[in-house]
C-alpha positions in Angstrom: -4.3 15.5 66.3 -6.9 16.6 63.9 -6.1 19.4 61.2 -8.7 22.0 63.1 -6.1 22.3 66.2 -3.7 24.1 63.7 -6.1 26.4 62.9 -6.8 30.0 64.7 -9.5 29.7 66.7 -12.8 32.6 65.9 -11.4 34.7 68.8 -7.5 34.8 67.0 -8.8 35.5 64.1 -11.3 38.5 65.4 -7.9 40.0 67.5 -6.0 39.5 64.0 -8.3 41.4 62.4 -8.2 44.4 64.7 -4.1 44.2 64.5 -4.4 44.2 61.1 -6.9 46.8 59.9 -5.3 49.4 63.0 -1.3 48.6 61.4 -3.0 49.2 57.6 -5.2 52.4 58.6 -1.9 53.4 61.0 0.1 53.1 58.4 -1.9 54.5 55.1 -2.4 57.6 57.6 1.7 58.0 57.4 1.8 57.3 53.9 4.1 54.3 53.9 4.2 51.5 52.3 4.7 48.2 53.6 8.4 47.8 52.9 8.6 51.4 54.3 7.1 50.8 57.6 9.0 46.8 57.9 12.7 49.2 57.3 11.6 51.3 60.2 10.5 48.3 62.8 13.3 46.5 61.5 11.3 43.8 60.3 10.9 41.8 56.3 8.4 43.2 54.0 6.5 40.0 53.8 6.5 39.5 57.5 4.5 42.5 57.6 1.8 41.7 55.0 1.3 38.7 56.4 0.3 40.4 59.4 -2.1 42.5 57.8 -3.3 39.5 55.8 -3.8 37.7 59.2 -1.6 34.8 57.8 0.6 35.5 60.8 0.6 34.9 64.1 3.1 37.7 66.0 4.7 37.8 68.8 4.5 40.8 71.3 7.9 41.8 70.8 7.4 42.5 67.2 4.1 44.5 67.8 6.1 46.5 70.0 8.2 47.2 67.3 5.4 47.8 64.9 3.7 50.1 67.6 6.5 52.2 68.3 7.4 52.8 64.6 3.9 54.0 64.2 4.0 56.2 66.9 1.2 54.7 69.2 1.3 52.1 72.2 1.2 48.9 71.7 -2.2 48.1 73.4 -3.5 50.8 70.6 -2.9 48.4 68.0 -5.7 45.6 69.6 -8.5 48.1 70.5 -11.1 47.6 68.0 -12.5 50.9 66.2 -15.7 51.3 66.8 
């Protein structure tokens, strides 16, 4: 198996993008920081910057968590801003 199977493909990455910038705009809205919003979704600090980072791929149970900690749906966290 070659070491570009591994890899996110360009559509990942685009959907990882919009996860990320919604949780950091989301979030800088509430004025929390990253540790605060990981205590209330009950999730590890780093877990969440590597979500906004895009280093991570996550489940749907945990951006249910995120979702509901933010106060939005989870399907709000995918839809691109335009």
């Amino acid at each position: 198996m070659s070491a570009s199977h591994n890899l996110p493909s360009e559509g990942a990455q685009n959907i990882r993008k919009v996860l990320a910038d919604n949780i950091v705009a989301l979030r800088r809205v509430k004025g929390w920081s990253q540790e605060t919003l990981a205590f209330e979704c009950g999730l590890h600090r780093t877990f969440i910057a590597h979500v906004e980072r895009r280093a991570r791929n996550i489940a749907l149970d945990n951006i249910e968590r995120i979702a509901s900690a933010l106060g939005v749906e989870p399907h709000e966290l995918l839809l691109p801003k335009s």
